[in-house]
C-alpha positions as CSV (number, residue, x, y, z in Angstrom):
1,X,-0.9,6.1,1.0
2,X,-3.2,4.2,3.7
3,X,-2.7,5.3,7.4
4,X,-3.6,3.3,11.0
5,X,-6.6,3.4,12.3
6,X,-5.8,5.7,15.1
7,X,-4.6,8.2,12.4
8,X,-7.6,7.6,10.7
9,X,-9.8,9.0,14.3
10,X,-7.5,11.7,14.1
11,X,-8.8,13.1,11.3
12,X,-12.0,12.4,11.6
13,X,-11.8,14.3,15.5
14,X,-10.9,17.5,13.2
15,X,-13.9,17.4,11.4
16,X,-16.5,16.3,14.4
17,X,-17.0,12.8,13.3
18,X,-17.5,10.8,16.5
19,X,-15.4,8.3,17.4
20,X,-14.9,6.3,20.9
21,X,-11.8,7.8,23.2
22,X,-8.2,5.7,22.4
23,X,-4.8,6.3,22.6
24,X,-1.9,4.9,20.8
25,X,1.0,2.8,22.6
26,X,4.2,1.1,21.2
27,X,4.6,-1.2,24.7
28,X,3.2,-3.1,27.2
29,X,3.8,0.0,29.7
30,X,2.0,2.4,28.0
31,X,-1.0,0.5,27.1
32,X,-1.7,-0.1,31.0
33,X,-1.1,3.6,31.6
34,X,-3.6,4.6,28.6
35,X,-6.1,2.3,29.8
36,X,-5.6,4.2,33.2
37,X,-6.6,7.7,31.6
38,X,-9.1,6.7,29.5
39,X,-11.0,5.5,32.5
40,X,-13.9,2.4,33.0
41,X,-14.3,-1.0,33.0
42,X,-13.9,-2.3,29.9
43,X,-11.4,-1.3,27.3
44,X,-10.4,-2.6,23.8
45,X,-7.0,-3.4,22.9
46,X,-6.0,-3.2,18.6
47,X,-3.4,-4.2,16.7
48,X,-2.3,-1.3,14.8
49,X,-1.7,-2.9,10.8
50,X,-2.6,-1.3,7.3
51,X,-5.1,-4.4,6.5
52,X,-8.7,-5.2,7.8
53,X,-9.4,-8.7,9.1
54,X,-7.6,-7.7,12.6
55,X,-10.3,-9.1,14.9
56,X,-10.5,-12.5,12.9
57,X,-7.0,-12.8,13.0
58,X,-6.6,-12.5,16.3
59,X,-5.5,-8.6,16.6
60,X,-8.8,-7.0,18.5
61,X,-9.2,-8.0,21.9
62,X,-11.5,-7.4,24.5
63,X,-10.4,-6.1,28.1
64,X,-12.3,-6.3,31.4
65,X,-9.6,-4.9,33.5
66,X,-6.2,-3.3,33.8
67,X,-4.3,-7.0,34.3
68,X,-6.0,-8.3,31.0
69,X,-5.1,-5.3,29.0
70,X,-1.4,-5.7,30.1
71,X,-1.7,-9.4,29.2
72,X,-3.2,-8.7,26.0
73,X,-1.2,-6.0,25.1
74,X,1.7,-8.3,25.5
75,X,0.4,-11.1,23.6
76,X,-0.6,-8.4,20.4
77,X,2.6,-6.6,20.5
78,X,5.6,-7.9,18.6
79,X,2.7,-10.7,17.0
80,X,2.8,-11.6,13.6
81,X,-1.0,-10.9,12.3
82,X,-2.4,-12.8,9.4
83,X,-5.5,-12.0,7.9
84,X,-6.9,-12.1,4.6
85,X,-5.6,-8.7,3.6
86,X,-2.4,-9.4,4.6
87,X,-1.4,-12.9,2.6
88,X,-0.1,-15.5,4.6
89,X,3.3,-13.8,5.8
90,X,1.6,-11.5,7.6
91,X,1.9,-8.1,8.9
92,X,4.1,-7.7,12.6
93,X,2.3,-5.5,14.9
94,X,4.5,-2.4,16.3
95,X,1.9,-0.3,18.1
96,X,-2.0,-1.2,19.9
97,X,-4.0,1.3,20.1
98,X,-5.7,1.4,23.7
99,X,-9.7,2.5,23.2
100,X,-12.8,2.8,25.8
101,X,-15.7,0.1,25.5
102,X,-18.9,0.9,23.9
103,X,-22.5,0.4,24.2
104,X,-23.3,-1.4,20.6
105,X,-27.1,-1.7,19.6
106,X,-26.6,-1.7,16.3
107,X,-23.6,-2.6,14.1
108,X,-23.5,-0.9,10.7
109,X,-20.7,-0.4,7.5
110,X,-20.1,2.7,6.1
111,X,-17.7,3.6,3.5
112,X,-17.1,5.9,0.6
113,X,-14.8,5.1,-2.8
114,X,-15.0,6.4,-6.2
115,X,-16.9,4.4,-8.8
116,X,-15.0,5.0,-12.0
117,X,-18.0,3.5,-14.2
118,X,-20.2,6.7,-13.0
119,X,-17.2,9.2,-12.4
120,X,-17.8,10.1,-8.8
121,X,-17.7,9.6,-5.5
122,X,-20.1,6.5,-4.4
123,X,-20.9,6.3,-0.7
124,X,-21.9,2.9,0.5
125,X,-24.0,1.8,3.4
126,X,-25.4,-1.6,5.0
127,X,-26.9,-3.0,7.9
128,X,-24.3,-5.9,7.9
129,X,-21.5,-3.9,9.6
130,X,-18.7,-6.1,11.4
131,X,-18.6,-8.5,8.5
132,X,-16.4,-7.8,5.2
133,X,-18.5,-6.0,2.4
134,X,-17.0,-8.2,-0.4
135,X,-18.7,-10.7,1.4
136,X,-21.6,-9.0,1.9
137,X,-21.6,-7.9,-2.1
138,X,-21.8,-11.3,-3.2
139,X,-23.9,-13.1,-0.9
140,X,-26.4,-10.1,-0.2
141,X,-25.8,-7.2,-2.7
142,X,-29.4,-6.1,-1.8
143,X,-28.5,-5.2,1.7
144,X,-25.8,-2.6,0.4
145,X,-27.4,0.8,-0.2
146,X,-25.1,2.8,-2.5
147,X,-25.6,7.0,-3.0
148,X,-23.6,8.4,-6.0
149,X,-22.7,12.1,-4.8
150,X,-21.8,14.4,-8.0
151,X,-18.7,16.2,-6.7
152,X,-19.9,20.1,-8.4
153,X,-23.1,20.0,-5.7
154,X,-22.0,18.3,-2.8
155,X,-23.4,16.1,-0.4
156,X,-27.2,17.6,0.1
157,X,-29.9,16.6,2.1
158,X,-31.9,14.1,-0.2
159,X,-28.7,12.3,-0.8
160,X,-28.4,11.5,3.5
161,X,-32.2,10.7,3.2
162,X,-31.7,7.9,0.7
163,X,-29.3,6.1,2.8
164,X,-31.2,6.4,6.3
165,X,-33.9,4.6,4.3
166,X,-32.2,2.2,2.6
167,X,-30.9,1.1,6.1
168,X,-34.0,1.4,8.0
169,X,-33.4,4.2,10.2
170,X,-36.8,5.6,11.3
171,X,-36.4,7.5,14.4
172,X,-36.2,11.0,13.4
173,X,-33.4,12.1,15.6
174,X,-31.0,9.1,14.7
175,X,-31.8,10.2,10.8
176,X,-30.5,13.2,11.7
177,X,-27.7,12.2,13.3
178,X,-26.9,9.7,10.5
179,X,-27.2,12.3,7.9
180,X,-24.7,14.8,9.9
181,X,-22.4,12.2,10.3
182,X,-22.3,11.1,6.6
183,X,-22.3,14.6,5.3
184,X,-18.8,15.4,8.0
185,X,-17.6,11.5,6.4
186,X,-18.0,13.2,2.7
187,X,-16.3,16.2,3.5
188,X,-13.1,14.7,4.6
189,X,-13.2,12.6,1.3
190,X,-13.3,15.6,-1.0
191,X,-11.4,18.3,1.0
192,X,-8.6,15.6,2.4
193,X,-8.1,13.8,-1.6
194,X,-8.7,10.6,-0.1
195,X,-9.2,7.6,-2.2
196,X,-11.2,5.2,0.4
197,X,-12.8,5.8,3.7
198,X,-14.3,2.6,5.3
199,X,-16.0,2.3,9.1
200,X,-16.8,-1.1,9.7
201,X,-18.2,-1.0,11.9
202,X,-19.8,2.0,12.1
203,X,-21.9,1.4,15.7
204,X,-25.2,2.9,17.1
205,X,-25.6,3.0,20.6
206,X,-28.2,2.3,23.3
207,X,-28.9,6.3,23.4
208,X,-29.2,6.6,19.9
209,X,-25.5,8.1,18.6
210,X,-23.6,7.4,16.0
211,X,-19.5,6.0,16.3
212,X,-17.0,5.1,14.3
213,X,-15.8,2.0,16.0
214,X,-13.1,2.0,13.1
215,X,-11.5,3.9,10.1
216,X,-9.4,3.0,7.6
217,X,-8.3,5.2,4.9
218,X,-6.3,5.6,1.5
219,X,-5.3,8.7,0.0
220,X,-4.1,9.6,-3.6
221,X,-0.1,9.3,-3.3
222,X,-0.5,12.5,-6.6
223,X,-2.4,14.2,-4.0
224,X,0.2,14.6,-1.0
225,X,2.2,17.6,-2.1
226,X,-1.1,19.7,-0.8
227,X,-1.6,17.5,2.5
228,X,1.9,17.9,4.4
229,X,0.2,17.2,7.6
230,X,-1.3,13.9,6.2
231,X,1.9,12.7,4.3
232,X,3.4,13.0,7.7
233,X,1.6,10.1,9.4
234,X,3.0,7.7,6.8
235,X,4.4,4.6,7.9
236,X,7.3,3.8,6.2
237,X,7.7,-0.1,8.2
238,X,4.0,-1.0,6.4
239,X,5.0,-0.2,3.0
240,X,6.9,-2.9,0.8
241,X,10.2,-2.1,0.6
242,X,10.6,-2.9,-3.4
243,X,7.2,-0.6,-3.6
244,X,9.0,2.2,-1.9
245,X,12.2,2.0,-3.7
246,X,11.0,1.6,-7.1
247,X,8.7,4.7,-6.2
248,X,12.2,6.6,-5.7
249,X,13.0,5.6,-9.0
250,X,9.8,6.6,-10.6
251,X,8.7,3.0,-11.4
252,X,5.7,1.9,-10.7
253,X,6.0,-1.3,-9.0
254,X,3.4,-4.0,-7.4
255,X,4.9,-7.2,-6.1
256,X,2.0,-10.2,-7.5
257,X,2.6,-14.2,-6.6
258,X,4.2,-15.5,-9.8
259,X,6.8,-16.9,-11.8
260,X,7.3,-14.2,-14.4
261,X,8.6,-11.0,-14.2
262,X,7.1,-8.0,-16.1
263,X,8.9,-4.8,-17.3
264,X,6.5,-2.7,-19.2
265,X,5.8,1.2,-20.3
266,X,2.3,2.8,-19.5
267,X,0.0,1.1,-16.7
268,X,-2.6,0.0,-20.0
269,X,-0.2,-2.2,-21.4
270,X,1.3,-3.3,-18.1
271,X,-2.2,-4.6,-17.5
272,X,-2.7,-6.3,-20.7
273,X,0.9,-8.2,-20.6
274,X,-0.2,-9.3,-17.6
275,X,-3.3,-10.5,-19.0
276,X,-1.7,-11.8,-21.8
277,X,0.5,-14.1,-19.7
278,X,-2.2,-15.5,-17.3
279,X,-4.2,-15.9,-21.2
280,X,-1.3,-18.3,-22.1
281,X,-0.7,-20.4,-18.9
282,X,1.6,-18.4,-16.6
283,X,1.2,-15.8,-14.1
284,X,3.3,-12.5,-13.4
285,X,5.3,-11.9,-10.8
286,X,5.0,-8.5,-10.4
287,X,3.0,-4.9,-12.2
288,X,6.0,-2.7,-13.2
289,X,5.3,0.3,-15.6
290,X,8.5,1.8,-16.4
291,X,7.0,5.4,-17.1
292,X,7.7,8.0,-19.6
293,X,10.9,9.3,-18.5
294,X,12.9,5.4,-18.3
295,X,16.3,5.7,-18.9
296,X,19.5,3.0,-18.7
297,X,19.7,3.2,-15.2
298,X,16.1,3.3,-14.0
299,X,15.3,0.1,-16.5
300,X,18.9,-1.7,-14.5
301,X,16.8,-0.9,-11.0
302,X,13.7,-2.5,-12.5
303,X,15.3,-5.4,-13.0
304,X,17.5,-5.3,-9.7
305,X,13.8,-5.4,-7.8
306,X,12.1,-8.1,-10.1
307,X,14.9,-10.1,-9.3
308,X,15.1,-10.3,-5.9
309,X,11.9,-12.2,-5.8
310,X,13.0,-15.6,-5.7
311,X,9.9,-17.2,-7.3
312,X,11.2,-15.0,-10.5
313,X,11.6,-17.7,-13.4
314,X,11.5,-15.5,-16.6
315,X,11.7,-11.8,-17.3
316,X,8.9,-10.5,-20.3
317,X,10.5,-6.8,-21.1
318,X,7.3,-5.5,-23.3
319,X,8.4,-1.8,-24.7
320,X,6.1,0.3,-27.1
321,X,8.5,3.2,-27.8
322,X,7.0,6.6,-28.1
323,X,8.1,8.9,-25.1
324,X,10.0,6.0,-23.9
325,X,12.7,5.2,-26.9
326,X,13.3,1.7,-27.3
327,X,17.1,2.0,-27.5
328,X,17.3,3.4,-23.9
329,X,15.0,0.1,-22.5
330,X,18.1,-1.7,-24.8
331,X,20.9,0.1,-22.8
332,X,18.8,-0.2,-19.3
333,X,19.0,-4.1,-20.2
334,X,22.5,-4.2,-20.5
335,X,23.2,-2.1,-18.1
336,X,21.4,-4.3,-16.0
337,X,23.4,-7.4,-16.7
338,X,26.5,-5.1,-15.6
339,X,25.1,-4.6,-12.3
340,X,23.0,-7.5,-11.5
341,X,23.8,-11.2,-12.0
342,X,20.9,-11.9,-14.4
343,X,20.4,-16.3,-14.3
344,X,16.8,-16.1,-15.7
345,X,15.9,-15.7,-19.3
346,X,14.5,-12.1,-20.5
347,X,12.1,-12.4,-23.3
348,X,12.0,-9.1,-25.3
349,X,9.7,-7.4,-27.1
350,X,10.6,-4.0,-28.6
351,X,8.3,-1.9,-31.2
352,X,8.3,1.6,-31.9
353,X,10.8,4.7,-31.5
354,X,14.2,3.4,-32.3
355,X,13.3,-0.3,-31.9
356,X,15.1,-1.3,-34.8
357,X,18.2,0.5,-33.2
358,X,17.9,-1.2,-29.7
359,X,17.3,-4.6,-31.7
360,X,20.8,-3.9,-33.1
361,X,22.1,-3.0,-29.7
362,X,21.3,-6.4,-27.8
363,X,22.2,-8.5,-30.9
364,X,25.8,-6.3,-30.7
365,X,25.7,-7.0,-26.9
366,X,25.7,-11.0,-27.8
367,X,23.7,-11.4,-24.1
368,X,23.1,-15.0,-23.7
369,X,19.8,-15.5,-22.3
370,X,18.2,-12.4,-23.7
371,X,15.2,-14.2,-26.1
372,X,13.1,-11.9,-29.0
373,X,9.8,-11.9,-29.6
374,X,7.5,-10.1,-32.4
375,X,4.9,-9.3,-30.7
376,X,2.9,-9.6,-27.5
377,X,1.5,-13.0,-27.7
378,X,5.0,-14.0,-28.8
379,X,6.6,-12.8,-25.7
380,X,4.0,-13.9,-23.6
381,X,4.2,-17.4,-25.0
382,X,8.0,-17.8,-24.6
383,X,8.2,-15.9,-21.1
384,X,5.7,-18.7,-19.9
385,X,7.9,-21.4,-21.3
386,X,11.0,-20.3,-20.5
387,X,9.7,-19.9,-16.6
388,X,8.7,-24.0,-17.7
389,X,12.2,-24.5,-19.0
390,X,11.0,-25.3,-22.2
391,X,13.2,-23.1,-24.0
């Protein structure tokens, strides 16, 4: 689950971590009047999306007085922002978030994710704040200071040292400041289950301090039950609508750019059917990992979402039975073609539990368009041609 920005400064206020002033506002009105309270001469004026790229795309704007942040806050609200986090149909903007100017000196990224090859919590730091670290990774990786923190000790002293001089911070103060503000940053990670915290960028000002001039963060969706107080900041109007409703469902669902659908049991194998089909000239339309408790009319859902995406050409249904018995993916399929008007072809691969019973079961059913396959490379081969019309 990610959050806004201005959520994001909310939780870092609880924990001390400095941040400019801001307030949220969901019109034109009430961005004037928060500009009003916050005070001074210069104010910035956000778009308030889950995806970075907002200044690039046109979503952070710079203020100089009251009539510019009610022209801007007009031009920003109600926009559809495009950035390269948000694919080219964009995210609309519902809410700005009105925040005081700053006194940058020095721009800086900070940012804190788990690295799975070393199996805990990596926190990342460069110089080359403002830009986007991907970019940063590949062009400069040397300018990217990394600090693995092993979660059973804690962020500690040496660790805080490490990144002040990997980023060149010398004065003794700032260090210090630095290494409070990093240590408060780890904290919220551990004690808040978050799954990425990024402040880019994170500024230093002409008097030495330390802001976060952003904040975005993701949290572990497994993780919620113990965080009411964060699960209520979720935005239901930035989440994908098939995401959400498949979620209801227990399906895991991620909506992808392709031609071929993909209705498969345990994330491992849902990765390598996907593989498989890009391996074989065609590329999935969708992640969908049916879980271990699938049943006739979860499997008919499935397909009811993969088939609303109109770029959908051919269905690959890629079932190894064991908690999840072939015969109920079998009856899910039919069940399926009962409910929803099923034009494409669905390529099917069964094996395991009861998979020579759910064979028997579609053969019975005499479904037109339903296509076996043997294996995985078999199903992947005729999904991709019968997306190409080829069979």
């Amino acid at each position: 689950m990610n959050v806004h920005e201005y959520q994001a400064k909310q939780i870092f206020a609880e924990y001390g971590v400095p941040t400019p002033k801001g307030k949220v506002a969901h019109s034109v009105e009430e961005a004037v009047e928060n500009a009003k309270e916050l005070g001074g001469p210069i104010w910035v004026v956000k778009a308030q999306i889950h995806a970075g790229g907002r200044g690039l795309g046109g979503g952070v704007k710079l203020a100089k007085s009251l009539e510019e942040v009610e022209k801007l806050a007009g031009e920003i609200l109600g926009m559809t922002l495009v950035t390269h986090q948000t694919g080219p149909e964009g995210k609309l903007v519902q809410k700005i978030y009105i925040e005081e100017g700053a006194d940058i000196k020095d721009e800086f990224y900070l940012g804190i994710v788990l690295d799975r090859a070393k199996e805990m919590p990596v926190i990342m730091a460069s110089t080359e704040g403002g830009m986007e670290i991907e970019k940063v990774a590949e062009e400069t990786p040397e300018k990217i200071v990394k600090v693995a923190v092993d979660p059973t000790i804690g962020f500690q002293g040496y660790h805080g040292r490490e990144l002040v001089f990997g980023l060149g911070i010398t004065d003794k103060q700032e260090q210090r400041k630095f290494i409070d503000f990093a240590s408060k940053l780890f904290k919220i990670y551990m004690e808040k289950d978050v799954e990425l915290i990024e402040i880019n960028p994170l500024i230093r000002t002409g008097s030495g301090d330390f802001l976060a001039l952003d904040g975005k963060m993701g949290f572990d969706d497994s993780a919620l039950f113990r965080h009411p107080e964060i699960e209520a900041m979720r935005d239901i109007s930035e989440e994908d609508p098939d995401e959400r409703e498949a979620s209801k469902y227990g399906l895991s669902y991620v909506s992808l750019d392709g031609e071929i659908g993909c209705m498969v049991n345990g994330a491992g194998l849902a990765m390598g059917t996907m593989d498989t089909i890009n391996y074989v000239g065609g590329t999935p339309a969708n992640f969908l990992d049916v879980g271990g408790k699938a049943n006739a009319e979860t499997v008919a859902k499935g397909f009811e979402i993969i088939l609303r995406n109109p770029k959908v050409k051919s269905i690959f249904v890629n079932i190894f039975g064991g908690i999840v018995r072939c015969d109920r993916i079998a009856n899910g399929i039919l069940e399926a073609t009962k409910k929803v008007d099923v034009k494409v072809p669905v390529v099917v691969r069964l094996d395991g539990t009861n998979a020579a019973e759910a064979a028997e079961i579609l053969k019975n059913a005499n479904i037109e368009n339903v296509i076996p396959a043997t294996d995985l490379l078999d199903g992947a081969k005729k999904a991709v041609a019968a997306a190409k019309g080829e069979l």
